[in-house]
C-alpha positions in Angstrom: 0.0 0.0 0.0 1.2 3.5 -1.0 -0.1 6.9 -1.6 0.3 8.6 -5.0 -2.9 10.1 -5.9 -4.3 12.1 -2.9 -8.1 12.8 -2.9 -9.9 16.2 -1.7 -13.2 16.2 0.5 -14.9 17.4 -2.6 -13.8 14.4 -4.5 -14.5 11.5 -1.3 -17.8 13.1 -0.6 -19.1 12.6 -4.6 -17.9 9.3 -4.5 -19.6 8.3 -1.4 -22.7 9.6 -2.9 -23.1 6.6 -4.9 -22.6 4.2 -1.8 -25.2 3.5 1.5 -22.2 4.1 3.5 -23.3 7.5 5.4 -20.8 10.3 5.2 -16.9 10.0 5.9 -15.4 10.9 9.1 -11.8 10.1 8.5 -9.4 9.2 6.1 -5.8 8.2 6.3 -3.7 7.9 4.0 -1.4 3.9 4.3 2.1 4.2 3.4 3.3 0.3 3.4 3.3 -1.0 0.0 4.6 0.5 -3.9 1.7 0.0 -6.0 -1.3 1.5 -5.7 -2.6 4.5 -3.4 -4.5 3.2 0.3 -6.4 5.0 2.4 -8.5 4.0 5.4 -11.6 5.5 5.6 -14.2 5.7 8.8 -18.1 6.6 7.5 -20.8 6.1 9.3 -21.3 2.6 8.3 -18.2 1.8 10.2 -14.4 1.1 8.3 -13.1 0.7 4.8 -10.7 0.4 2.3 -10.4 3.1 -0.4 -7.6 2.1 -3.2 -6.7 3.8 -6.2 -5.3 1.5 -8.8 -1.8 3.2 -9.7 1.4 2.2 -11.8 1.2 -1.5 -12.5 -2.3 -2.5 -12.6 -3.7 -2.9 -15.5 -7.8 -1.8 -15.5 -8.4 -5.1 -17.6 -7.2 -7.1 -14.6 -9.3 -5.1 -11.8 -12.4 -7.3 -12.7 -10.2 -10.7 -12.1 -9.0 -9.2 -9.1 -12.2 -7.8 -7.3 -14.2 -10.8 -8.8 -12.1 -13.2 -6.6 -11.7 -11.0 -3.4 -15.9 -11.7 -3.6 -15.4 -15.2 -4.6 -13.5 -16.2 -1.4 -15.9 -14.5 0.9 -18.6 -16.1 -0.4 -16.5 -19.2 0.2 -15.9 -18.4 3.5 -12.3 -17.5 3.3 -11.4 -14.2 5.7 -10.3 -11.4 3.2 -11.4 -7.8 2.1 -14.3 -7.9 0.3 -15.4 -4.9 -2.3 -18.2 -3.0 -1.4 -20.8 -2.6 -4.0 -22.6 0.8 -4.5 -26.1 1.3 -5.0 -26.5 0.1 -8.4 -24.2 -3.2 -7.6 -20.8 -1.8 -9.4 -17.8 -2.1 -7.6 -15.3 -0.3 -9.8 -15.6 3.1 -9.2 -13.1 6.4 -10.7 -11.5 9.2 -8.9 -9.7 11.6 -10.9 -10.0 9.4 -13.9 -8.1 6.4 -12.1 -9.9 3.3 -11.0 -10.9 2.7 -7.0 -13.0 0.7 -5.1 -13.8 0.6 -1.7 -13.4 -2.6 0.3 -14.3 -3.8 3.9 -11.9 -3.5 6.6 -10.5 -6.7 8.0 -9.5 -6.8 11.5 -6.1 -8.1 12.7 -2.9 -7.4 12.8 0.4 -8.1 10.7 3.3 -9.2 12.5 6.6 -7.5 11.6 9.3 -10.8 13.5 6.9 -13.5 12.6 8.2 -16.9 14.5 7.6 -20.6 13.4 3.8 -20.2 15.3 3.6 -17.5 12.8 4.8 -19.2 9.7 2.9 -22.4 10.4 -0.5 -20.3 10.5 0.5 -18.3 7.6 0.6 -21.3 5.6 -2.2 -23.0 6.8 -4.0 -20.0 5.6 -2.3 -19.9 2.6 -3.8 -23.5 1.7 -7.0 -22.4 2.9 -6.7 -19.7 0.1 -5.8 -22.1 -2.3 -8.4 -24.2 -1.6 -11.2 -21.5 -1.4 -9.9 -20.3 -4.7 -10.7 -24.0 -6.4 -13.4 -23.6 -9.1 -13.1 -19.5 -9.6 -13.9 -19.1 -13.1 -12.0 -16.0 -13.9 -8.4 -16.3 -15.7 -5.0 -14.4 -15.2 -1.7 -15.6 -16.4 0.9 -14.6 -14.0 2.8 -11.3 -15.7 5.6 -11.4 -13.6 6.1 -15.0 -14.0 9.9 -16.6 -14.8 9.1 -15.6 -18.9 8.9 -12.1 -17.9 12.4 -11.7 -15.7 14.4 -11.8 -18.5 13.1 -9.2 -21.1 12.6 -7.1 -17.4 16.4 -6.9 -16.0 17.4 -6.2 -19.5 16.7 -2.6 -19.2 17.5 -2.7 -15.5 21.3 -4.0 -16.0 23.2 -0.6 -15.8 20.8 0.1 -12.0 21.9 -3.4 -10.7 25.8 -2.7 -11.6 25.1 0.8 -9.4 23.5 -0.6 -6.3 26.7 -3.1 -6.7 29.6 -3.6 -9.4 29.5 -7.3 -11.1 26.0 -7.4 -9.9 24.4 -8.2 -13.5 26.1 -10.7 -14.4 25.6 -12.6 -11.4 21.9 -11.7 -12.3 22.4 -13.3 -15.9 23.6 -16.5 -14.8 20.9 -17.1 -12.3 18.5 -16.1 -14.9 20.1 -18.8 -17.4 19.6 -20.9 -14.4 16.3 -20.6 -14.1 15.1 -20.8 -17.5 16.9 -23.9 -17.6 15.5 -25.1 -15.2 12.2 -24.1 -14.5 9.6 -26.9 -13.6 6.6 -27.6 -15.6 3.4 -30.1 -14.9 2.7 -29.1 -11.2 -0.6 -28.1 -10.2 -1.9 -24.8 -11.0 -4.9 -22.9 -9.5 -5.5 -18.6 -8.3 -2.6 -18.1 -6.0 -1.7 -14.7 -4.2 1.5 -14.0 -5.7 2.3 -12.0 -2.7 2.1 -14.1 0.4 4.0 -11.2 2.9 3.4 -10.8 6.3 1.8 -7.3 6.0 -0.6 -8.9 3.8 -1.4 -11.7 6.0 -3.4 -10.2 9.8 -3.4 -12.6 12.7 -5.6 -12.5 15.9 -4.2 -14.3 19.3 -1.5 -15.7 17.1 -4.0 -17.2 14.8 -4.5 -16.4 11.2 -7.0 -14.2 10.4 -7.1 -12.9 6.7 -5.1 -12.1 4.1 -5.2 -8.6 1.8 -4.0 -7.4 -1.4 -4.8 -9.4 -3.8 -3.2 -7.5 -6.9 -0.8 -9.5 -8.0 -3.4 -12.8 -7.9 -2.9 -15.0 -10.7 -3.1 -18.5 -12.2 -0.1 -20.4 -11.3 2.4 -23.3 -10.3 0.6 -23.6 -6.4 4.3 -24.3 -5.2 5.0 -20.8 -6.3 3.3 -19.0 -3.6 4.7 -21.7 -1.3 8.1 -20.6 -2.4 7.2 -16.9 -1.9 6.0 -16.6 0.9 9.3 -18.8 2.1 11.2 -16.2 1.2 9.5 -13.6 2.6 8.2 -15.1 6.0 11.5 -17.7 6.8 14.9 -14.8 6.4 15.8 -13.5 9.2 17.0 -9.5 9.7 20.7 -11.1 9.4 19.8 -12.8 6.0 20.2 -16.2 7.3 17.3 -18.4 6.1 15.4 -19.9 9.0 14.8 -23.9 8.7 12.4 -23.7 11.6 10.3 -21.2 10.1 10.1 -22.5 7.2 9.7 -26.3 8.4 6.7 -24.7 10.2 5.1 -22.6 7.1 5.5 -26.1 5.0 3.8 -28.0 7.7 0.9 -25.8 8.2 0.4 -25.8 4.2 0.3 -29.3 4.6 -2.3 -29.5 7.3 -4.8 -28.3 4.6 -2.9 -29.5 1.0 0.0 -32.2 1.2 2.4 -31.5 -1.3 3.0 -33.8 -4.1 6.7 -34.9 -4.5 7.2 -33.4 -8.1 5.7 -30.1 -5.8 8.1 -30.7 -3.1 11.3 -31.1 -5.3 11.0 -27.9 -7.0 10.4 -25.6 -4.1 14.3 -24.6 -4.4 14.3 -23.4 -7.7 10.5 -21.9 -7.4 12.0 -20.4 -4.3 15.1 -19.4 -5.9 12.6 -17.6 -8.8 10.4 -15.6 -6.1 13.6 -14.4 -5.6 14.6 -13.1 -8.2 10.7 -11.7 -9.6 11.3 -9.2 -5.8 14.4 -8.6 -7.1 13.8 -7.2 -10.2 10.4 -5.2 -9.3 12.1 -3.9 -6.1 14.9 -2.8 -8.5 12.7 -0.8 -10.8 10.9 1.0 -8.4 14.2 2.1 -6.7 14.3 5.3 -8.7 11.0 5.3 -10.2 9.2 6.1 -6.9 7.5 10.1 -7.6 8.1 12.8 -5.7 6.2 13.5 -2.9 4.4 10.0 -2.8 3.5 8.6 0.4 5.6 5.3 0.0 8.0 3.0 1.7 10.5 2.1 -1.0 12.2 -1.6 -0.5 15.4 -2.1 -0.9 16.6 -4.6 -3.8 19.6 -5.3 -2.0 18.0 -7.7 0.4 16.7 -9.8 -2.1 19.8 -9.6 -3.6 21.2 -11.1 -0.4 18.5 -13.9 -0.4 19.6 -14.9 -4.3 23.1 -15.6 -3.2 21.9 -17.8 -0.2 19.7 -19.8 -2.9 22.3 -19.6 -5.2 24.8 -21.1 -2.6 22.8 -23.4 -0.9 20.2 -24.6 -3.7 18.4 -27.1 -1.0 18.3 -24.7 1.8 14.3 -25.0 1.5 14.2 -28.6 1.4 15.0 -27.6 5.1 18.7 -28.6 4.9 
């Protein structure tokens, strides 16, 4: 989450005018997150979610994406749900851009999650999976292993600034990968990105997970393998077996694994890797002026390639 676009009183009151949500009593603008502009927004009718879809998002997607945040509460998964206006349309415009407004799900994020942590998280995780089974819309994963190539091709001369040599290290893990790269697993909707401040706990039990802009149809593994990476480092950059035994485990409690599944989490996990990479690397200096935003450093992403490039069954816990 991110603010780019800001919105005047003017502009939040006429789009309220279309909802039965009462009048707004507060709105805040979220700075965690690069792509899209968040605000959270008290009415009357209690909390929401306002976004504005920024940068990445493509308006073709928006119906994929807010057609299966409605999908998986109706199929009793815990997530943000869009909020319809009076005539039943969800997609609404400010200042030409698409928003929505979704509900506000309670919980919080954890910022040190611990194996209890990880093992909900990917209990929850399967649970998505699972909920998602049967959603008819279709989205093929953009920033999928075809795309990194083509991508870090005109990001080559930023990696050799944040550190000399840099890109062609890049290069031969992307040969790697493209060599490499497993085909046949099972596919369904996964989140594409599984982080901890998308994912709200309550008494150390998962909650509900946001953000679902990246969703796609993919490899399942894959969002096994990214949310490895993102829930199992530690601050040090050392890749936590525990954790990650845990996150596996709880996954498991809901969706066993397959062994063709289970064998490719290194290189899957090696891939997330590399697709944070990249994007964090392009938004380095492409972050606007003024924009309330968090940038994310490449650089420790680029530390969790070299451990997977090192150590290419660190996931397989060892």
């Amino acid at each position: 989450m991110a603010v780019y676009t800001d919105i005047t009183d003017v502009e939040l009151a006429g789009l309220l005018a279309d909802f039965d949500l009462g009048v707004a009593l507060s709105l805040k603008g979220v700075a965690e997150g690069v792509e899209n502009s968040n605000f959270l927004l008290e009415t009357e009718a209690g909390r929401y979610f306002l976004t504005i879809y920024e940068r990445r998002v493509d308006p073709a997607d928006l119906p994929f994406f807010l057609g299966l945040m409605r999908w998986l509460a109706e199929h009793g998964y815990p997530s943000a749900t869009p909020i319809p206006d009076r005539a039943g349309e969800i997609l609404k415009a400010v200042r030409g851009k698409p928003a929505a407004i979704v509900s506000f799900l309670s919980g919080l994020s954890v910022r040190r999650p611990g194996a209890v942590h990880c093992r909900e998280a990917g209990a929850g995780l399967a649970a998505l999976h699972l909920a998602a089974t049967g959603f008819p819309g279709v989205r093929a994963n953009d920033l999928g292993h075809a795309a990194w190539g083509p991508m870090f091709r005109g990001l080559k001369n930023q990696a050799e600034g944040l550190k000399p040599g840099l890109a062609a290290t890049i290069d031969g893990d992307l040969a790697h990968l493209a060599e490499g790269w497993p085909t046949g697993l099972p596919e369904g909707v996964i989140h594409a990105d599984y982080f901890p401040d998308n994912v709200f706990f309550k008494g150390g039990a998962f909650a509900g997970a946001i953000d679902f802009y990246f969703a796609c149809v993919d490899a399942l593994a894959y969002d096994i393998a990214v949310a490895l990476n993102a829930w199992c480092f530690e601050p040090d950059g050392s890749f936590n077996i525990t954790s990650a035994r845990a996150l596996v485990s709880g996954y498991e409690s809901k969706r066993p694994l397959s062994d063709a599944e289970r064998a490719a989490l290194p290189i899957l996990a090696h891939g997330a890797a590399m697709r944070f990479f990249l994007t964090r690397l392009h938004d380095w200096d492409a972050t606007p002026t003024g924009a309330l935003v968090k940038r994310k450093d490449p650089l420790e992403y680029e530390r969790k390639l070299a451990v997977h490039r090192a150590a290419p069954d660190l996931v397989l816990f060892g």
